[in-house]
C-alpha positions as CSV (number, residue, x, y, z in Angstrom):
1,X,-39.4,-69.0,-66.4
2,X,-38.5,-72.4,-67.8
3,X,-38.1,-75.6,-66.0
4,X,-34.4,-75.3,-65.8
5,X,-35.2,-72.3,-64.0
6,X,-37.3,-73.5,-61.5
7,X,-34.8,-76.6,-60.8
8,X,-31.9,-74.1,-60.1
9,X,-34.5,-71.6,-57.7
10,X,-35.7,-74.8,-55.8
11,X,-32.4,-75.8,-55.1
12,X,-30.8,-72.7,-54.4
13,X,-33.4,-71.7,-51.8
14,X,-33.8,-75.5,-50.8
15,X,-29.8,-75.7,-49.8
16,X,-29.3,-72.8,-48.3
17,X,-32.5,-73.0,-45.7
18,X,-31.6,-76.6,-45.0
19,X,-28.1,-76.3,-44.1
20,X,-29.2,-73.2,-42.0
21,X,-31.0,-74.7,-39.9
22,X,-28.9,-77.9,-39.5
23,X,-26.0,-76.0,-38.6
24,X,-28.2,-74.7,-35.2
25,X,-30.0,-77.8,-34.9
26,X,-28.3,-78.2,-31.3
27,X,-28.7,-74.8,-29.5
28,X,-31.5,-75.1,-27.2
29,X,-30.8,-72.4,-24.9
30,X,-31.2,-68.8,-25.0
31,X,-28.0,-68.0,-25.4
32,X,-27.4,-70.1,-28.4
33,X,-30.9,-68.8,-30.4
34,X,-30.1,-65.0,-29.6
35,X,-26.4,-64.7,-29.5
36,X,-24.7,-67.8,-31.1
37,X,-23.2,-68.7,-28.1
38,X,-20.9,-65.8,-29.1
39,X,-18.5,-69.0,-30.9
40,X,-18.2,-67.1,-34.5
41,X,-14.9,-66.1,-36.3
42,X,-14.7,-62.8,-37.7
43,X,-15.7,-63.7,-41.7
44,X,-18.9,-65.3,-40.4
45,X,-19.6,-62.0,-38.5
46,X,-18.5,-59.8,-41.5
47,X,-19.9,-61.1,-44.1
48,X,-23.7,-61.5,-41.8
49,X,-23.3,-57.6,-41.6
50,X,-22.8,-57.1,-45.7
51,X,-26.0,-60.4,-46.2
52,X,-28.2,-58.1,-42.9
53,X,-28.1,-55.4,-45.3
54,X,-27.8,-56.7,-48.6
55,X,-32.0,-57.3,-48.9
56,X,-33.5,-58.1,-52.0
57,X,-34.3,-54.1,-52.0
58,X,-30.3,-53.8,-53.1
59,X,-30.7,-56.2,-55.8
60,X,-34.0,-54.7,-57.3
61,X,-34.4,-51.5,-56.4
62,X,-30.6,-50.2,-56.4
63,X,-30.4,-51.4,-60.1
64,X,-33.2,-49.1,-60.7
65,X,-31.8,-46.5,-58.8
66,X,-28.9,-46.3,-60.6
67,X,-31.1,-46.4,-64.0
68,X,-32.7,-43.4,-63.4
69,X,-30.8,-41.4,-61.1
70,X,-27.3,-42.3,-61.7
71,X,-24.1,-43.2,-59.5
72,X,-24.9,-40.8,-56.7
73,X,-26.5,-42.6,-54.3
74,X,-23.1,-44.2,-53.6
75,X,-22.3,-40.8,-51.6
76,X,-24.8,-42.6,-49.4
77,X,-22.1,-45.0,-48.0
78,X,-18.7,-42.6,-48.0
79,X,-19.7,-42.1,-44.1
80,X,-19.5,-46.4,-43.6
81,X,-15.9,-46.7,-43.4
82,X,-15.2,-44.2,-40.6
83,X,-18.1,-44.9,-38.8
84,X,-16.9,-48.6,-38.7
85,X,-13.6,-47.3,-37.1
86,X,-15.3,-45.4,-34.8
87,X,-17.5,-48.5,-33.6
88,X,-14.1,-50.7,-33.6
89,X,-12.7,-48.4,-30.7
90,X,-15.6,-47.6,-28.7
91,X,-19.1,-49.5,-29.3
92,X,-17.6,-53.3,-29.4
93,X,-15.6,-53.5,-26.3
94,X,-18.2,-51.7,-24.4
95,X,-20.7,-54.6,-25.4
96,X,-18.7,-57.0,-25.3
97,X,-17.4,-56.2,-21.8
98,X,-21.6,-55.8,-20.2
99,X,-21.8,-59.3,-21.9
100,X,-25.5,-58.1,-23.5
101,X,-27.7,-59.7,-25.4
102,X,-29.3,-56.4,-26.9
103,X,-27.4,-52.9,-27.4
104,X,-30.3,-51.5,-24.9
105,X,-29.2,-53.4,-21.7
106,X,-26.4,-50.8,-21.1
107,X,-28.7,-47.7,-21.1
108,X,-30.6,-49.1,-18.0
109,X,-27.3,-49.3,-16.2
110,X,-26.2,-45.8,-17.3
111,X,-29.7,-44.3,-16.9
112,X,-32.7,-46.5,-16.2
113,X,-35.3,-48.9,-17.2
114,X,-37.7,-45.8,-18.4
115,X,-34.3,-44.9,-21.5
116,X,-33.9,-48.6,-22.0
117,X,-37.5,-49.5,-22.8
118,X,-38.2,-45.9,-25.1
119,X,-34.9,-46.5,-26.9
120,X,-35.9,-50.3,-27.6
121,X,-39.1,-49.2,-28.9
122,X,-37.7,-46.6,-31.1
123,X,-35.9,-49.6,-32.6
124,X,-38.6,-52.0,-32.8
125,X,-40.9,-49.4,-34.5
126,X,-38.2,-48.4,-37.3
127,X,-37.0,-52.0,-37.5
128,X,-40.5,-53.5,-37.8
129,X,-41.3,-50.9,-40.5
130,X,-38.0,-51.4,-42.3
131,X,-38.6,-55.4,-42.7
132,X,-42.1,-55.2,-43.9
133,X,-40.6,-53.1,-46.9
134,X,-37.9,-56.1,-47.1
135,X,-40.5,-58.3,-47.5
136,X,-42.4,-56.3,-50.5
137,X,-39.4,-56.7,-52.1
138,X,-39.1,-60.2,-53.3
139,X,-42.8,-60.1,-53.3
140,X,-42.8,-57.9,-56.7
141,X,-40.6,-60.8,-58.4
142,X,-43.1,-63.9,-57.4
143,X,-46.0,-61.0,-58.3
144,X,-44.5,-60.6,-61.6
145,X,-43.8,-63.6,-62.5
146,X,-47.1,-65.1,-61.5
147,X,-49.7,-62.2,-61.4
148,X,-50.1,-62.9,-58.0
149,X,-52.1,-60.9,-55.2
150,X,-49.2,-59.1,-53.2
151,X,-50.8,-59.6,-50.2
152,X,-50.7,-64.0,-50.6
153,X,-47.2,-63.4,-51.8
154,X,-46.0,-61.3,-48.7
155,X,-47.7,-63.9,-46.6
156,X,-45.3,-66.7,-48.6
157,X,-42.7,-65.1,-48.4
158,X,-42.8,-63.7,-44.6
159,X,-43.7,-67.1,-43.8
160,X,-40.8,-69.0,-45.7
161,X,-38.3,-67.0,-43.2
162,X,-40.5,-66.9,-40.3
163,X,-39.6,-70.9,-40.7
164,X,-36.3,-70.8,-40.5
165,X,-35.6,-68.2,-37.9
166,X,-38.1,-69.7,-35.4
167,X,-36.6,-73.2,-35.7
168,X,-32.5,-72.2,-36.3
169,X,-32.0,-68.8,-34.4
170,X,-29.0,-66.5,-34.9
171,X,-26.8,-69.5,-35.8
172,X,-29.1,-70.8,-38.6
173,X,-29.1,-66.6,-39.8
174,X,-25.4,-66.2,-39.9
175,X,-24.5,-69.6,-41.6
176,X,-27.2,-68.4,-44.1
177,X,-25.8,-65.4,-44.5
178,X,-22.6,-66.4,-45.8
179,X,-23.9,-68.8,-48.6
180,X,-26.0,-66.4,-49.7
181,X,-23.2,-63.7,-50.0
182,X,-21.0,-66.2,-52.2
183,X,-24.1,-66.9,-54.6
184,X,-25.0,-63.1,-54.5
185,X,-21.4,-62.2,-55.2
186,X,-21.2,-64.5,-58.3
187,X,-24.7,-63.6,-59.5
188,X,-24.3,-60.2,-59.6
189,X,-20.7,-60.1,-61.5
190,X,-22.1,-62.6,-64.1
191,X,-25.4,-60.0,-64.3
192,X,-22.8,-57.5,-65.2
193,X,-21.4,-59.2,-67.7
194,X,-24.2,-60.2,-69.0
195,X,-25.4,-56.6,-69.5
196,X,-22.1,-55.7,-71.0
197,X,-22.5,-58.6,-73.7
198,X,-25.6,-57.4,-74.5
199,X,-25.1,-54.4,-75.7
200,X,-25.0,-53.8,-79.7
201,X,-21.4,-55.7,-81.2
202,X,-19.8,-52.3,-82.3
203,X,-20.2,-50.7,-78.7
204,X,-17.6,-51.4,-76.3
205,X,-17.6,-51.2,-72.7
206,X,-16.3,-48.0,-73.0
207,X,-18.3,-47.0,-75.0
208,X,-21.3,-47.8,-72.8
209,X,-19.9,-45.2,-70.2
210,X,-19.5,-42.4,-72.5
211,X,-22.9,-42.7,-73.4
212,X,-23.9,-42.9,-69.3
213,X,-21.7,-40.2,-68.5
214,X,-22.7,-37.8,-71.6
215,X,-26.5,-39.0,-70.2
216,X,-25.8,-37.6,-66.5
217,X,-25.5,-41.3,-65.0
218,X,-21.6,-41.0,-63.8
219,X,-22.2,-38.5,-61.4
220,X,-20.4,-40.2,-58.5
221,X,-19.4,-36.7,-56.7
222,X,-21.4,-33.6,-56.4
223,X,-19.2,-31.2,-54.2
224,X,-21.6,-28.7,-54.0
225,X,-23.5,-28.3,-49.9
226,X,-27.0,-28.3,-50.3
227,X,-28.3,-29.2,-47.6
228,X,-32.1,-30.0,-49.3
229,X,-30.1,-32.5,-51.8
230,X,-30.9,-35.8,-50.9
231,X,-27.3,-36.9,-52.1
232,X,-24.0,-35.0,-52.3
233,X,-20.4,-35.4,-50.7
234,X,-21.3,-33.7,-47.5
235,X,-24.6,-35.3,-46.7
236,X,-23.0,-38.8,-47.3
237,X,-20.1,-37.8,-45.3
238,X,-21.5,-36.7,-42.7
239,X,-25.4,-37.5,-42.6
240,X,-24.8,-40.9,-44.0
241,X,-21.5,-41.5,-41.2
242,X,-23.9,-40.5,-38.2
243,X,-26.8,-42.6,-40.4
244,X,-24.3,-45.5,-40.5
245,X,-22.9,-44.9,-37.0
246,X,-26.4,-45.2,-35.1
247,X,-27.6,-48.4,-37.7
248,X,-24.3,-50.5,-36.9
249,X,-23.9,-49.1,-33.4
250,X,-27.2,-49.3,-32.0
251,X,-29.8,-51.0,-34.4
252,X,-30.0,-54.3,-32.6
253,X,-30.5,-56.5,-35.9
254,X,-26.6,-55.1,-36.6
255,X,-25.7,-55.3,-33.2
256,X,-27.1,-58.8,-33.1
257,X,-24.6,-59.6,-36.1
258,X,-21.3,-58.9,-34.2
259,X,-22.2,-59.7,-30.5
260,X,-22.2,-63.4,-31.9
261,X,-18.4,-62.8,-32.2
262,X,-16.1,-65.4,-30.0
263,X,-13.8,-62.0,-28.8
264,X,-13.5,-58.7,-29.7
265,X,-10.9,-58.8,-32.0
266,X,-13.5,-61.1,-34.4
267,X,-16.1,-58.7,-34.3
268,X,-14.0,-55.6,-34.7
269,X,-12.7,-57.2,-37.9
270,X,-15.5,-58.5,-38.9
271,X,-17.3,-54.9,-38.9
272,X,-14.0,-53.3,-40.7
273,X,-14.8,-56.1,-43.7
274,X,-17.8,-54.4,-44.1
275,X,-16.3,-51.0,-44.2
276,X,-14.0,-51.7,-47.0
277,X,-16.2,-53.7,-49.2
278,X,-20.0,-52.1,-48.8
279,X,-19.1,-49.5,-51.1
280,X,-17.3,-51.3,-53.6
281,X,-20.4,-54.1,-54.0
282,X,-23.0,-50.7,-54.2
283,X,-20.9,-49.0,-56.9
284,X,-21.1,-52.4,-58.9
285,X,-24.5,-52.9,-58.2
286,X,-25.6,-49.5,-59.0
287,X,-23.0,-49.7,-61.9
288,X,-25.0,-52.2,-63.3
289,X,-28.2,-50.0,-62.9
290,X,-26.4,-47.6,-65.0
291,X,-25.6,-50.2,-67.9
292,X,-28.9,-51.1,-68.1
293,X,-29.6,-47.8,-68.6
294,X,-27.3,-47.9,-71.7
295,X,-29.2,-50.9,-72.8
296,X,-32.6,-49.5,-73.2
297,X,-30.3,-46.4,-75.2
298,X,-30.3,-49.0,-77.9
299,X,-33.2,-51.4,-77.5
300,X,-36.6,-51.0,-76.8
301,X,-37.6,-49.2,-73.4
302,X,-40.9,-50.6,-72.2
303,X,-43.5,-47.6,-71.2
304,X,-43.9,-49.1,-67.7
305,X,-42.0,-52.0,-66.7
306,X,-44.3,-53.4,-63.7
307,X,-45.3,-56.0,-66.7
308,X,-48.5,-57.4,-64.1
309,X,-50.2,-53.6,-63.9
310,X,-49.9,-53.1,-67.8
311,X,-51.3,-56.6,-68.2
312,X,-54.0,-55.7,-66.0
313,X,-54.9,-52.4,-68.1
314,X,-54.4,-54.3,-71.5
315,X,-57.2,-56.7,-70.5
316,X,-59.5,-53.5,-69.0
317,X,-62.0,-50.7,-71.2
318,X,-58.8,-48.8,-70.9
319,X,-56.9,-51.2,-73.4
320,X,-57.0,-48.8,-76.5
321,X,-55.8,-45.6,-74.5
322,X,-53.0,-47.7,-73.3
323,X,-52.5,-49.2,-77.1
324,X,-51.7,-45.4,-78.1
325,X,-49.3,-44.8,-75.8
326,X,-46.8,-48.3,-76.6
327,X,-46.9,-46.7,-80.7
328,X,-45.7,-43.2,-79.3
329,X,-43.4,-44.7,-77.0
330,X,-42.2,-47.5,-79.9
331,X,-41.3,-44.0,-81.5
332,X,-39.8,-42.1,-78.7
333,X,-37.4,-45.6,-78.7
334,X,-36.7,-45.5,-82.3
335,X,-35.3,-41.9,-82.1
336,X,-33.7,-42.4,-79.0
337,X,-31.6,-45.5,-80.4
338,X,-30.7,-42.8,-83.2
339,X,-30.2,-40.3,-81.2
340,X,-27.6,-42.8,-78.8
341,X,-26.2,-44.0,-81.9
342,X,-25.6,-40.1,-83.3
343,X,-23.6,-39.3,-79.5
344,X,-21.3,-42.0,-79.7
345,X,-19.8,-41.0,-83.1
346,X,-19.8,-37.5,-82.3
347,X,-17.7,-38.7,-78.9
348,X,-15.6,-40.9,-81.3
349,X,-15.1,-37.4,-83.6
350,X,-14.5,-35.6,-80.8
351,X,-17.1,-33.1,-82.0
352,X,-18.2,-30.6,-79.1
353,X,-21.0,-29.4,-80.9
354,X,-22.7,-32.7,-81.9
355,X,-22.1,-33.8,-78.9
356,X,-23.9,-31.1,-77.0
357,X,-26.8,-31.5,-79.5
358,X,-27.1,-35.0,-79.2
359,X,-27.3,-34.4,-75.2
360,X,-30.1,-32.3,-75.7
361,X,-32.1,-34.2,-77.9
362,X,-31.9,-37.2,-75.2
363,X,-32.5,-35.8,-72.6
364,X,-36.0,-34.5,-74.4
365,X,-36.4,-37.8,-75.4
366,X,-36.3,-39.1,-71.5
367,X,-38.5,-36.6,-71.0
368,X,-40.9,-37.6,-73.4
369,X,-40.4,-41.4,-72.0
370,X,-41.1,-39.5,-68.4
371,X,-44.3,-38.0,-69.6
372,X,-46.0,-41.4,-71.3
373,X,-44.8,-43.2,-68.0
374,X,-47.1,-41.0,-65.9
375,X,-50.1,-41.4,-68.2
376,X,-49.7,-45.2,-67.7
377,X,-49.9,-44.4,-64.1
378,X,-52.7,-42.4,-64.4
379,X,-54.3,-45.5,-66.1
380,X,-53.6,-47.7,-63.8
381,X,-54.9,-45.9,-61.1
382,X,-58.2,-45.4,-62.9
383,X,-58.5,-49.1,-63.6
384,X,-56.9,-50.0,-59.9
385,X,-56.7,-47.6,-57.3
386,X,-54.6,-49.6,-55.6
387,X,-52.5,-50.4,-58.5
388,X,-48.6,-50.1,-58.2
389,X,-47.5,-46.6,-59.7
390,X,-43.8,-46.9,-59.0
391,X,-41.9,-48.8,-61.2
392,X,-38.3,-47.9,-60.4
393,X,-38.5,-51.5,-58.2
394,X,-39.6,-53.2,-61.2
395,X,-36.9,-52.6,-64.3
396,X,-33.8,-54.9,-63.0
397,X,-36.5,-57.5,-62.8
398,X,-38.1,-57.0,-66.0
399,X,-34.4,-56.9,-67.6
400,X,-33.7,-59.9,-66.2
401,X,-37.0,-61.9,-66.9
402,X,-37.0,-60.5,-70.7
403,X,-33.4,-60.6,-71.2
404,X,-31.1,-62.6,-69.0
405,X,-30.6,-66.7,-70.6
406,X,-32.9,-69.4,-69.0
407,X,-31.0,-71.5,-66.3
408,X,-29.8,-67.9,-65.1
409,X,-33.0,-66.3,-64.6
410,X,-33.7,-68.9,-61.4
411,X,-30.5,-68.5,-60.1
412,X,-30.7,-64.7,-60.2
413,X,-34.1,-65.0,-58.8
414,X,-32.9,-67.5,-56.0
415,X,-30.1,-64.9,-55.2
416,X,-32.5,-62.0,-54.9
417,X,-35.3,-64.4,-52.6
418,X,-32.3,-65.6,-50.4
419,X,-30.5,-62.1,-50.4
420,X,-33.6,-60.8,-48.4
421,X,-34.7,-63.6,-46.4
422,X,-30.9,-63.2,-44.8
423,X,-31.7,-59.3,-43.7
424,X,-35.4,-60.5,-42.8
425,X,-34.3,-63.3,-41.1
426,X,-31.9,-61.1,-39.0
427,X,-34.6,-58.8,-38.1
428,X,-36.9,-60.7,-36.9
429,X,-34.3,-62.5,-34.7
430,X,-33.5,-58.9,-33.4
431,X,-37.0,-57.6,-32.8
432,X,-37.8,-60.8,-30.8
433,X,-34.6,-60.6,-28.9
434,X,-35.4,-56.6,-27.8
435,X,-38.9,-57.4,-27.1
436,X,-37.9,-60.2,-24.6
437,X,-35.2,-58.3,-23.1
438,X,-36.3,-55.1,-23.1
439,X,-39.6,-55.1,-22.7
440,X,-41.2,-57.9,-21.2
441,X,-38.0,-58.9,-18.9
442,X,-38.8,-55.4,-17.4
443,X,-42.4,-56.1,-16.3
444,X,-44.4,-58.3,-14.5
445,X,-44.3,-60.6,-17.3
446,X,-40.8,-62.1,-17.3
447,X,-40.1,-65.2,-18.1
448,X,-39.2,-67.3,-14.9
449,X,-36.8,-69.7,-16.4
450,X,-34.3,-70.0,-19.2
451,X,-36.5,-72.6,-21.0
452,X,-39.4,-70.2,-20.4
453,X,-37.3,-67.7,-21.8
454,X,-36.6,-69.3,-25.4
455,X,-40.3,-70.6,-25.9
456,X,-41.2,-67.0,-25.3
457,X,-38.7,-65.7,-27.7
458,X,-40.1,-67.9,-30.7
459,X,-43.7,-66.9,-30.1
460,X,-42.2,-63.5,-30.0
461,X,-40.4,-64.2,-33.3
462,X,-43.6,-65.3,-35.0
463,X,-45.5,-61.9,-33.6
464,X,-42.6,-59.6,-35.3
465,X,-42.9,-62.1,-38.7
466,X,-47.0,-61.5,-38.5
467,X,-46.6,-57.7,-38.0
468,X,-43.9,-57.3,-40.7
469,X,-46.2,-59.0,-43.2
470,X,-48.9,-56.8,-42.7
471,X,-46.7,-53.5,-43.5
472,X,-45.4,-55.1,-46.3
473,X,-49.2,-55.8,-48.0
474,X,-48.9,-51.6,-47.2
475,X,-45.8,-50.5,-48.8
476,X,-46.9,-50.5,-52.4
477,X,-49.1,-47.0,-51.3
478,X,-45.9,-45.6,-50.2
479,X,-45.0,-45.0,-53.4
480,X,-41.2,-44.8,-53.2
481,X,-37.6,-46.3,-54.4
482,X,-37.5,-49.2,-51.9
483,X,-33.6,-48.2,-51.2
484,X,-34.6,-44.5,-50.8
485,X,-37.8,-45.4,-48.2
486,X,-36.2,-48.2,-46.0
487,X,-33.7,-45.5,-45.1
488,X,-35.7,-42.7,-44.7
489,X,-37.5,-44.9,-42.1
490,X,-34.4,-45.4,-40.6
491,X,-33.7,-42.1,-40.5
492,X,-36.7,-40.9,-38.5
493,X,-35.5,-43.0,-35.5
494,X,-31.6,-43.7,-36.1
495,X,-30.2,-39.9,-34.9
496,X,-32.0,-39.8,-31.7
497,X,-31.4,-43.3,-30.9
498,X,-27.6,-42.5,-31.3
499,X,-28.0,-39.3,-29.1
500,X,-29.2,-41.3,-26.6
501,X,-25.7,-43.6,-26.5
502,X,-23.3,-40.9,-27.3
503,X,-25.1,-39.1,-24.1
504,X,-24.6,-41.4,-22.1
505,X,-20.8,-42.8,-23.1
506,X,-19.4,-39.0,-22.8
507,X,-21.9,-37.1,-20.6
508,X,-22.3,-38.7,-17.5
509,X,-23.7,-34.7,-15.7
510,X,-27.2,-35.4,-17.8
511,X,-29.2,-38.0,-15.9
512,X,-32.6,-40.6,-16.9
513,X,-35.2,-37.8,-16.8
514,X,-33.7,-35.4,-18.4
515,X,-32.3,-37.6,-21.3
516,X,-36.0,-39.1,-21.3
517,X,-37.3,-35.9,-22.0
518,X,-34.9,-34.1,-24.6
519,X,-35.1,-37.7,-26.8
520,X,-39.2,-37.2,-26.9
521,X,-39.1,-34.2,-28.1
522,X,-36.3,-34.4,-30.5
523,X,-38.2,-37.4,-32.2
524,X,-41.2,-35.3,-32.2
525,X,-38.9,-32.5,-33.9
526,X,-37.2,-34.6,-36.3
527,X,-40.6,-35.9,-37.9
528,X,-41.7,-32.1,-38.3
529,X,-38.8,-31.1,-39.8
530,X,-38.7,-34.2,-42.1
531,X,-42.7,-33.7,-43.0
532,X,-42.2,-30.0,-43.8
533,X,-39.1,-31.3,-45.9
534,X,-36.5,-28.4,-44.4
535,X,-33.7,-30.7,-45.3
536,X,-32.9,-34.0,-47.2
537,X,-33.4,-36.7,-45.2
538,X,-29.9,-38.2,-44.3
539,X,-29.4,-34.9,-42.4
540,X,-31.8,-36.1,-40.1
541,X,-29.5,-38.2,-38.6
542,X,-26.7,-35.8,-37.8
543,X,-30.0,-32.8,-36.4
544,X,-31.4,-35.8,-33.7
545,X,-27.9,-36.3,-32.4
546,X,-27.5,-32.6,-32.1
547,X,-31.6,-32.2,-30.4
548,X,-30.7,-35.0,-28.1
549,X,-27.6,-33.5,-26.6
550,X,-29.2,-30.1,-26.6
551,X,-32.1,-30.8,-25.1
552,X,-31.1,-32.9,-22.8
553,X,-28.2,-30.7,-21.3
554,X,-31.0,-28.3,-21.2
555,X,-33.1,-30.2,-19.4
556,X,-30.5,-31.2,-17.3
557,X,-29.8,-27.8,-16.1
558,X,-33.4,-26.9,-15.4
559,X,-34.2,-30.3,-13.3
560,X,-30.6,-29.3,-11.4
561,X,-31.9,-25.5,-10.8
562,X,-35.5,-26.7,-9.5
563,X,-33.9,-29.3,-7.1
564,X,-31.7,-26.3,-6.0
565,X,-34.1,-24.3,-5.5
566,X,-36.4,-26.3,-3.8
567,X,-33.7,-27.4,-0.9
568,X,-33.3,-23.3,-0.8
């Protein structure tokens, strides 16, 4: 990066934290740091709910995502619309109405303090784990860049947003939130074009998706029900409305988004705005994933793009194995470049045939680019066991670093920082506000005053930033697409924490124990079914709703038969 970039990065980042926190600079109550003072209009509530989500992992590892996998992930998000209808009608005015300060306060008046505190903690165990992978994100860009430790940049970048949200609360989030959704909305159309403009003189934009749809990367819709099929129509549909349904419904740094609405009305538009454009922003981002791909078609692929673990092995005794495999893969580019070049005019032609021949010869060619990649990795776990083996997180970065013009690269950079200090910012706030009130305002421990109350919640805040930083120095052994884990994480916890609600909106027979015990044990199920990978993982959302009603009813009616039987 050149100066010009590190002028527009300081800036960026500079303006957005400072006005943040001056907005909130007044609120010195609890009401104010958890909930706004409940005095925002519905774009401010909206757009917070698009910036909660919109991490850095959209912006790095979504790219990737849709380099190597294609457009189907957006079947993720066909569920978000309805589900944001459905929490219009019923979630909002409910919350609104109890006046809470966390989604979990209700379940103590519908069942008691015993369902409130296990439901909180599901949250604050997924949520916790969730952030700390929302901090690894921007991590990888300060790592690459600099060839830092990823354990001192987690700590800097944890810290920067601990800052903020300890000083500004949910106020200093939400007015965040909606700078950084202008600059992200800006940065990532001019990334677009930019990828577009890149691409050889004699290839149109057209062009470029013919070549991604011949190369199996326009596969928006798979009709086909497989259940074991991480994406298709049905399991967005349905796996990803009940996924989207419990995250927006019950997930308390969502929740914590819209109960800072002034009325209902503001908050039940504000959620609809995020219906109707989440999917829209994901196609273009993952769009641009897929353009990238067509990119590489005809430039130079790099054999790994995590540039800091191949510097690593080019300085190591494994240097010359490594040398061997950039000449075969400086080869495998060459031939696919011809190869790309050979489907285009066969397309043009019309010419089945070539056009089928072509297809196969790529897609051998990607294979062969497959195969060197995991002898890189085997390198670099022979020279670091530790070492980052995963570089789907790392090619929208490394496009942008080698490609993208100077001035640009810090403002991209700046987007992607301030993208995911907005979600981490709003998770923290939310883990600190569940803790306090459902947790240690249940015990002993209470706070006895309002003051009390807020000095506790900051200390709380600054507990949630230290834990989140230490799973974050973790996540680089997970060894997964960021956008993949964070909501497979989720989806361990987010079905039998909606159970729990929908029991106890429309089943008011089943009662605290036996609710209690049916949600245990359907967590306990969920996480055998997802280890011994019976189904893809967004179904896990729609089986815990099912467990918890099923258990629970059952439980119900053998709790109902003992107490019969012992006034008998």
């Amino acid at each position: 990066m050149t100066q010009i970039d590190w002028i527009l990065l300081s800036i960026t980042l500079l303006s957005i934290i400072c006005f943040g926190i001056f907005k909130n600079r007044k609120d010195t109550n609890i009401d104010g740091y958890l909930l706004g003072n409940k005095s925002l209009p519905w774009y401010h509530v909206g757009f917070s709910l698009m910036a909660t989500q919109a991490s850095a992992i959209t912006f790095l590892s979504a790219p990737g995502q849709g380099f190597t996998d294609g457009m189907r992930f957006v079947q993720f998000y066909f569920g978000l619309p309805l589900a944001m209808i459905v929490l219009s009608i019923t979630f909002i005015p409910i919350f609104h109405r109890l006046k809470v300060y966390t989604a979990y306060e209700y379940l103590e008046s519908r069942f008691d303090s015993k369902v409130r505190i296990f439901t909180a903690i599901l949250f604050l165990v997924s949520r916790g784990l969730a952030t700390g992978i929302s901090i690894y994100a921007p991590s990888i860009i300060l790592s690459t860049i600099f060839g830092w430790n990823i354990t001192v940049t987690n700590i800097i970048m944890g810290g920067i947003v601990l800052t903020y949200t300890v000083i500004g609360g949910t106020k200093a989030i939400s007015y965040t939130h909606l700078q950084q959704m202008v600059f992200v909305t800006f940065a990532m159309f001019f990334a677009g074009y930019m990828v577009v403009k890149l691409l050889p003189g004699d290839i149109s934009t057209l062009d470029a998706l013919k070549i991604a749809g011949k190369s199996n990367r326009l596969n928006i819709i798979d009709l086909e029900f497989n259940p074991k099929e991480r994406y298709n129509l049905w399991s967005g549909l349905i796996g990803g409305f009940f996924l989207q349904l419990s995250y927006f419904g019950t997930d308390q740094s969502q929740v914590g988004r819209y109960l800072t609405g002034k009325s209902i009305k503001e908050s039940r538009i504000g959620l609809l705005l995020n219906g109707v454009i989440k999917i829209p922003m994901q196609f273009g981002i993952l769009l641009i994933g897929v353009l990238v791909f067509v990119f590489y078609s005809f430039n130079p692929t790099p054999v790994f793009f995590n540039k800091v673990e191949t510097e690593k092995i080019q300085n190591s005794k494994y240097a010359s194995e490594f040398e061997i495999i950039e000449k075969k893969n400086e080869e495998v580019n060459f031939e696919k470049s011809k190869e790309t070049r050979a489907l285009i005019t066969a397309i043009d032609a019309k010419d089945e045939a070539e056009i089928t021949r072509s297809q196969g010869k790529i897609k051998e060619i990607l294979e062969e680019q497959k195969d060197l990649k995991v002898e890189v990795s085997s390198l670099i776990k022979k020279n670091n066991p530790s070492g980052d083996t995963n570089d789907v997180n790392y090619i929208f970065l490394r496009f942008i670093l080698d490609h993208l013009p100077h001035g640009f690269i810090g403002l991209l950079v700046a987007i992607i920082f301030s993208a995911s200090m907005g979600s981490v910012a709003s998770a923290y706030n939310s883990l600190a506000a569940t803790t306090l009130i459902d947790v240690i305002s249940k015990t002993k421990f209470k706070p006895a005053d309002k003051q009390k109350e807020l000095k506790l919640s900051k200390y709380l805040t600054i507990f949630w930033g230290l834990f989140c930083i230490l799973v974050a120095s973790f996540a680089q052994k997970l060894g997964s697409s960021m956008i993949e884990l964070v909501n497979i994480l989720g989806s361990w916890f987010y079905g039998v924490i909606l159970g729990i609600f929908l029991v106890a909106f429309y089943v008011p027979k089943i009662k605290a124990k036996s609710i209690l015990i049916g949600s245990i044990l359907s967590e306990i199920l969920i996480i055998i079914i997802w280890y011994n990978e019976w189904v893809a993982f967004l179904w896990l959302n729609l089986i815990g709703v099912v467990l918890v009603f099923i258990l629970s009813w059952l439980f119900q009616a053998i709790l109902k038969n003992n107490t019969i039987n012992a006034e008998q």
